[in-house]
N, C-alpha and C positions, 0 to 999 in steps of 0.2 A: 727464925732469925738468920740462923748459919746459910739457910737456904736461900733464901733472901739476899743473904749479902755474897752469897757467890754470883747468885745472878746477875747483881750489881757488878762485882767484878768486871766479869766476862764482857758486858756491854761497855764497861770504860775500857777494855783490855782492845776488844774490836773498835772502840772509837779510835783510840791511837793508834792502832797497828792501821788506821784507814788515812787516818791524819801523817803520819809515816811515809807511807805511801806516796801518798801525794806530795811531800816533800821532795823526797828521791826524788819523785819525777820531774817537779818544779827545779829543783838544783840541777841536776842532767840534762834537761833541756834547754836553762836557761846557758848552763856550760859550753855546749857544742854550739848553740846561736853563735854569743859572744865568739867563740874562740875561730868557730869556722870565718867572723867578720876581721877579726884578726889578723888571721892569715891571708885573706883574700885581698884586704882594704888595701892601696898603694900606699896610703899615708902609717899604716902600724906595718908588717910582718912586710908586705909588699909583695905578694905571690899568686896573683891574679891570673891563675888556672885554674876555675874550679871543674874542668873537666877531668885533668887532672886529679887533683882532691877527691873529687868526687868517687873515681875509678881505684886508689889509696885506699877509702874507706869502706868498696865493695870487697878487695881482695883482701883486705884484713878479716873484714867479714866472713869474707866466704870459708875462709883458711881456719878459722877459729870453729865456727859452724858445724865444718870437716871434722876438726881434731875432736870435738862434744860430742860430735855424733858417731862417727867410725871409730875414732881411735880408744876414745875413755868411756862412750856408752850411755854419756847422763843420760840422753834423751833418744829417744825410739825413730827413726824416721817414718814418715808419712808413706805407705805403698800407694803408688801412681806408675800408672801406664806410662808408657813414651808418647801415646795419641793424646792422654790428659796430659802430660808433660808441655808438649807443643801446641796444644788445642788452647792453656788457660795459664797456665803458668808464664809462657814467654809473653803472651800479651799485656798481662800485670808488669811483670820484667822492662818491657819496654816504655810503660806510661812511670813507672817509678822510674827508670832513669832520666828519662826528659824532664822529670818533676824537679829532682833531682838537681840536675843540670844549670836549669833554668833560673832555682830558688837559689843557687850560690854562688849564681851568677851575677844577681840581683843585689848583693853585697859590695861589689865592686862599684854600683852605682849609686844607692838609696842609702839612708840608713837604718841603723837596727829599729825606732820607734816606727819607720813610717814602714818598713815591711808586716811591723807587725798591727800596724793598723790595715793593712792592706789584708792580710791573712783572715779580716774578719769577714772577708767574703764569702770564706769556705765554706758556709753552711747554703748558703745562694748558689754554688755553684754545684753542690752535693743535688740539693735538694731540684734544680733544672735539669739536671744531668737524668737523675731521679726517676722525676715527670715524662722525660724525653724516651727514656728504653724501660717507661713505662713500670718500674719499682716502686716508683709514687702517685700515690693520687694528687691531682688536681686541684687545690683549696683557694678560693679568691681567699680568705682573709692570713693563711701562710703566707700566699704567693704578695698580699699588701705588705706583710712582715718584712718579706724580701728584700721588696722599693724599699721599706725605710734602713733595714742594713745597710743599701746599694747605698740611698741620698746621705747618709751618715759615712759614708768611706770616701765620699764623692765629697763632700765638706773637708773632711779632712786632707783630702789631696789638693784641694784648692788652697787650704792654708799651709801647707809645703811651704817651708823656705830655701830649701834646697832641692827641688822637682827635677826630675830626669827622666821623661818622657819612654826612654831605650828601657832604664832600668824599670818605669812600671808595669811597660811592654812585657816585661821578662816575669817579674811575680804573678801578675795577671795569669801567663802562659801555665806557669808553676801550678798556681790554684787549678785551672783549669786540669791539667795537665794528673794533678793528687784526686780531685774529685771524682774525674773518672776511671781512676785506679780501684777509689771508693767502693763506686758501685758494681766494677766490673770483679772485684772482690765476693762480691755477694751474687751476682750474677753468675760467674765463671765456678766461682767453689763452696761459696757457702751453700748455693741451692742443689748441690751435689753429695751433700755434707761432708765435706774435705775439712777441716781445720787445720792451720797451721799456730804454734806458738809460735817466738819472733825466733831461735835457734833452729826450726827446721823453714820457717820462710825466706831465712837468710842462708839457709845450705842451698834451697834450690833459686830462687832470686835471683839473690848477689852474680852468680855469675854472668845469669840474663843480661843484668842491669850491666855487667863491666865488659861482657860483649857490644853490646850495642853502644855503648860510648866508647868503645876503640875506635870505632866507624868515624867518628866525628872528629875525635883526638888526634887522628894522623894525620889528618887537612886542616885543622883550625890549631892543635896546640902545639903539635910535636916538632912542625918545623922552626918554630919561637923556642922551645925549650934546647934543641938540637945547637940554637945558634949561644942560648946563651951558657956559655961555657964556665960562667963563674959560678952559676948554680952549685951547691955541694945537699945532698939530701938529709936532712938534719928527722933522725929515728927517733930523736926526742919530742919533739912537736909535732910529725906528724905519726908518729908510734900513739902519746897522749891523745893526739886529736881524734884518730881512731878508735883507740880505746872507750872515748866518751864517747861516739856515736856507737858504738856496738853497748856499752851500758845502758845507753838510753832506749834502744830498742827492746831488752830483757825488763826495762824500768816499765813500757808500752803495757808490753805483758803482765807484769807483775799486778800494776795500778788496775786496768779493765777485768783480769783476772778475781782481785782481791778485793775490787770495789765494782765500779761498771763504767759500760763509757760514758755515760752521762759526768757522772764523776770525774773522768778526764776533760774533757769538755766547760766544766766550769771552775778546773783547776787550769786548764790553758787560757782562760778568762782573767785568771789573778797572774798568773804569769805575763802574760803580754801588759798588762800594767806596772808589773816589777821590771819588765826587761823597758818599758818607755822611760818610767823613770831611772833606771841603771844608765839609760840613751843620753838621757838629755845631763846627770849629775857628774856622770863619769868620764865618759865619752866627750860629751859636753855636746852632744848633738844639738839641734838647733829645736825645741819643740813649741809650736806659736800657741796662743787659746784660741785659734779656730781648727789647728789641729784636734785638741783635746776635746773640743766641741762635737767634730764632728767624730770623730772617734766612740765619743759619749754617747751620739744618738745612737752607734751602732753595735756598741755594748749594749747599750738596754734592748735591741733589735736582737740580738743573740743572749741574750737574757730571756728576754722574752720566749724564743725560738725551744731554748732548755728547758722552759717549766712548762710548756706544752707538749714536749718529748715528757715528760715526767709524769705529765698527766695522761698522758697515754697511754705509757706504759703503764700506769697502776689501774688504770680502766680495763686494759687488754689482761691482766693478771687476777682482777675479782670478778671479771669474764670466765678466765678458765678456772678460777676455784668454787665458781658458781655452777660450772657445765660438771663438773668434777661430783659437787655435792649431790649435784640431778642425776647422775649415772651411779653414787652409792644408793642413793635414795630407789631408783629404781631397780639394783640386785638386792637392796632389802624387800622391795616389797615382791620382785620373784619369789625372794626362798619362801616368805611367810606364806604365800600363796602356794607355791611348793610342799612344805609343809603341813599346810589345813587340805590339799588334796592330799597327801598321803596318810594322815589321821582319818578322813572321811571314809578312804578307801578301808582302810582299818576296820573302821566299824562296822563297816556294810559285811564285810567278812565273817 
């Protein structure tokens, strides 16, 4: 009974600490969306840099990163060459800040629901990206999955009441832009086996990413920010607003860590439905039923897409605990064989 009921325990003890998890994550990420639209929007905060912003939440990053790593020790850094430094690392660096760039830029234009109907392209663009430098195989009945995510985002930007052309221009780029950060992720260091948690990706990253948008910031931001003089930089807002984005990246971690990414994946499935409705209750954004319609086919499009990653995986897993039990199976029947020649030997003696 005692035995019993610890084990019980234990499994409600890991359901919650899983369900936990994906709170945090769902609250921090719904935090920085909102707050990044905040700041960005003309109509709330009015501060429509997000290169900027964006460049803020690198160097907080990167600064904090430093001090975790060099200074107090939590965490070990990664040994990497200067050749792997510059070979894999800045190329990541540079597709994450264009991602970056682009997606919070897209703020100033769209709003928070219809970005995040847009965002369910992601797994279409992963998975083309995928196909393309060849990390995925080829499947008509995925790639039909696809069409119907696309025709369901495609419905829903048709029912736009508010459509802006520039700004879908700019999330489109964004998806584009994160997907292939995706795979070149896995390309560039997973298949090297390099790992980073989000504390040493953001020691060496962050500063990638806040060089490469200086480039752009001294032509497109700095001479508007230069002119306007009434600016004063306010360490409360954008002190918090970084703080949440550097939370959110340890939250990354923590969730895929302590659950897996599929788990993240169908907790950013319940999130984009909290933050549509936060969109349209709070905000009071504008959300039509042919949005939500087409939204809907492509929720169930990336529904669908997760429980065939799920069924994969558990395929690809009683694969190897199956190859597993044929490699014990076959050193038991060595030894016994092993041992009936050395008994035989025995005897003959």
């Amino acid at each position: 009974m005692g035995k019993g009921g610890s084990l019980s325990d234990g499994v409600v003890k890991k359901i919650v600490l899983s369900y936990t998890y994906v709170a945090i994550w769902i609250f921090l990420s719904f935090t920085v969306i909102v707050y990044n639209k905040y700041i960005l929007d003309r109509k709330m905060y009015n501060w429509p840099f997000p290169i900027s912003l964006t460049m803020i939440h690198m160097s907080f990053c990167a600064s904090l990163a430093f001090l975790l790593i060099r200074v107090f020790k939590v965490v070990e850094p990664v040994s990497m060459s200067r050749e792997l430094y510059l070979s894999s690392v800045v190329p990541i660096g540079a597709l994450y800040s264009l991602s970056l760039w682009l997606s919070n830029s897209a703020y100033i234009y769209l709003s928070v629901s219809f970005i995040q109907m847009l965002k369910a392209l992601m797994p279409v663009a992963v998975y083309s990206i995928g196909v393309l430098f060849k990390k995925e195989s080829f499947k008509s009945d995925t790639m039909a999955n696809m069409v119907s995510i696309s025709l369901g985002v495609a419905v829903a930007a048709y029912g736009e009441a508010k459509f802006d052309s520039w700004g879908v221009i700019l999330q489109l780029g964004a998806v584009a832009f994160e997907a292939t950060r995706l795979v070149m992720i896995q390309i560039l260091l997973t298949s090297k086996g390099i790992s980073l948690n989000p504390i040493t990706s953001l020691y060496y990253v962050a500063p990638c990413c806040f060089a490469f948008l200086a480039v752009p910031w001294i032509f497109v931001e700095y001479p508007v920010l230069k002119e306007t003089s009434s600016f004063h930089f306010d360490f409360v807002i954008f002190g918090t607003n970084s703080l949440c984005a550097f939370a959110l990246n340890l939250a990354v971690f923590l969730l895929v860590g302590k659950t897996s990414a599929l788990t993240m994946n169908v907790a950013g499935v319940v999130k984009d439905w909290l933050l549509i409705a936060f969109s349209w209750s709070v905000i009071k954004d504008t959300v039509t039923p042919i949005n939500l319609f087409g939204y809907g086919l492509a929720f169930l499009g990336v529904a669908y897409y997760n429980h065939s990653k799920l069924q994969a995986l558990k395929a690809k897993e009683a694969q190897k605990k199956a190859t597993q039990a044929d490699e014990e199976a076959g050193r038991l029947l060595e030894e016994r064989e092993g041992d009936g020649m050395g008994k035989k030997s025995e005897q003959q003696n």
